[in-house]
C-alpha positions in Angstrom: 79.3 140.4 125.0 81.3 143.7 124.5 78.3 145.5 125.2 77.7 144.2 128.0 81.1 144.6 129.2 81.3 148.0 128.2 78.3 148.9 130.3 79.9 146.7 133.0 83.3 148.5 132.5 81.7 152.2 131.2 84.4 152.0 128.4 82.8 152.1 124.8 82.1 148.3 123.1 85.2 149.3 120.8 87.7 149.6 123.9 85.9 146.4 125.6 86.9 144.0 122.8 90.4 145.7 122.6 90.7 145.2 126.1 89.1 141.1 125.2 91.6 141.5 122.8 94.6 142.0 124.9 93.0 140.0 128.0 93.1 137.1 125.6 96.6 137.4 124.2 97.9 138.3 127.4 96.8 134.3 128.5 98.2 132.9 125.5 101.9 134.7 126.2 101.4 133.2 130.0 100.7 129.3 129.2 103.6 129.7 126.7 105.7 131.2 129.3 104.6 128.0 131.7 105.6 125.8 128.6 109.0 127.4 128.1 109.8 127.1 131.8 108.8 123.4 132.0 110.8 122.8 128.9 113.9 124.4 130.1 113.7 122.8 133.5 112.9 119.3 131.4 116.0 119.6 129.0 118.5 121.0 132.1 117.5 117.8 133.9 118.5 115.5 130.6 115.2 115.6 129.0 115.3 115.1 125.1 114.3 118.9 123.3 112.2 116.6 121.0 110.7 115.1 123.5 108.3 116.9 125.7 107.2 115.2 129.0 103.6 113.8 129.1 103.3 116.8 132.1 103.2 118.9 129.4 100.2 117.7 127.1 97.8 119.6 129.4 99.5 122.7 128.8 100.3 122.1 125.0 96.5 121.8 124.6 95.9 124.8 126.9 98.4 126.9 124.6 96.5 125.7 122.0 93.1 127.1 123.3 94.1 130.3 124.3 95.5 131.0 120.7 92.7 130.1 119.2 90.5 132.3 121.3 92.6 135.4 121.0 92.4 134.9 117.4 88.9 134.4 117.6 88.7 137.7 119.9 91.3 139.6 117.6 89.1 138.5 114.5 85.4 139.8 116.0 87.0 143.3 117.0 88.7 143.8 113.5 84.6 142.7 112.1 83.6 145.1 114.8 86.1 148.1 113.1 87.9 148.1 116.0 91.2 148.3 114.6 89.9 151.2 112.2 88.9 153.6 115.4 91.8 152.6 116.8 94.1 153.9 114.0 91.8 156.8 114.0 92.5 157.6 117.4 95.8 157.3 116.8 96.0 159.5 113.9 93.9 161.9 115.8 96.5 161.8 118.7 99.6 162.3 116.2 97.9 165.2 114.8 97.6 166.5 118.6 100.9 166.5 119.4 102.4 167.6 116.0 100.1 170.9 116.4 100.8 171.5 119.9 104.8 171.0 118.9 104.4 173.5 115.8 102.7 176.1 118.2 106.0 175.7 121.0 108.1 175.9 118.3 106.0 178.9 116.6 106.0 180.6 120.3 110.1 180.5 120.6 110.6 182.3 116.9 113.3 180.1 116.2 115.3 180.4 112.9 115.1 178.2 110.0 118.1 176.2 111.6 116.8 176.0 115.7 113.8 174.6 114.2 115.0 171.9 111.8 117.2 170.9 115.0 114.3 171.4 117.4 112.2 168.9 115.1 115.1 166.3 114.3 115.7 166.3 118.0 112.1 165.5 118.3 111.8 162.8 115.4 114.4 161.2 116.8 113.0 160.7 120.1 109.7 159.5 118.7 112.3 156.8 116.8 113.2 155.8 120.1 117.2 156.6 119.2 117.3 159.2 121.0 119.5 160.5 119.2 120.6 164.1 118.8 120.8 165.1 114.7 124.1 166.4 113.6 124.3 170.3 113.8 125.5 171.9 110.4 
């Protein structure tokens, strides 16, 4: 099926089950949306929490479905080593962008200090503080 896909798509069979992958967990998160909604709008209207209407057994069974099939999804692209290229690609991209940093840096013959800043500034911002680091 992820061949097929992938021919369908032109992506690789690795980035067709990823994108199974996400497809399917992206269906799950929506029917539990629908269920959280329909709850809410069940207990603001009296409902007993601990008591779901029978409206909702459709979509309880649904919710059900979709997890089981994203897990099923998520389970034949980790059997497929789609999670190891992944990582790898990952890696590959982190190594990227820490040699293309070293070489800006390099180009600006900053001192010892300008750099340690330079590369807290940037840690940080990977982080997601977005923090400056202290100056010494």
């Amino acid at each position: 099926m992820a061949q097929e896909l992938a021919a369908e798509q032109n992506v690789t069979p690795h980035e067709a089950l990823l994108n199974l992958v996400r497809t399917a967990t992206g269906r799950a998160a929506w029917v539990d949306n629908v269920l959280a909604n329909e709850m809410r709008e069940h207990v603001e209207a009296g409902g007993d929490p601990l008591k779901p209407p029978a409206s909702l057994n459709p979509w309880l069974a649904q919710s059900r479905l979709e997890r089981k099939l994203a897990a099923a999804t998520a389970k034949q692209a980790v059997d497929a080593g789609v999670m190891v290229a992944l990582e790898r690609r990952l890696d590959l991209e982190g190594e990227l962008v820490a040699t293309a940093l070293a070489a800006a840096l390099d180009a600006l013959n900053l001192d010892h200090d300008q750099r340690v800043l330079a590369l807290g500034a940037a840690q940080q911002h990977l982080l997601g503080t977005g923090e400056l680091p202290a100056t010494g």
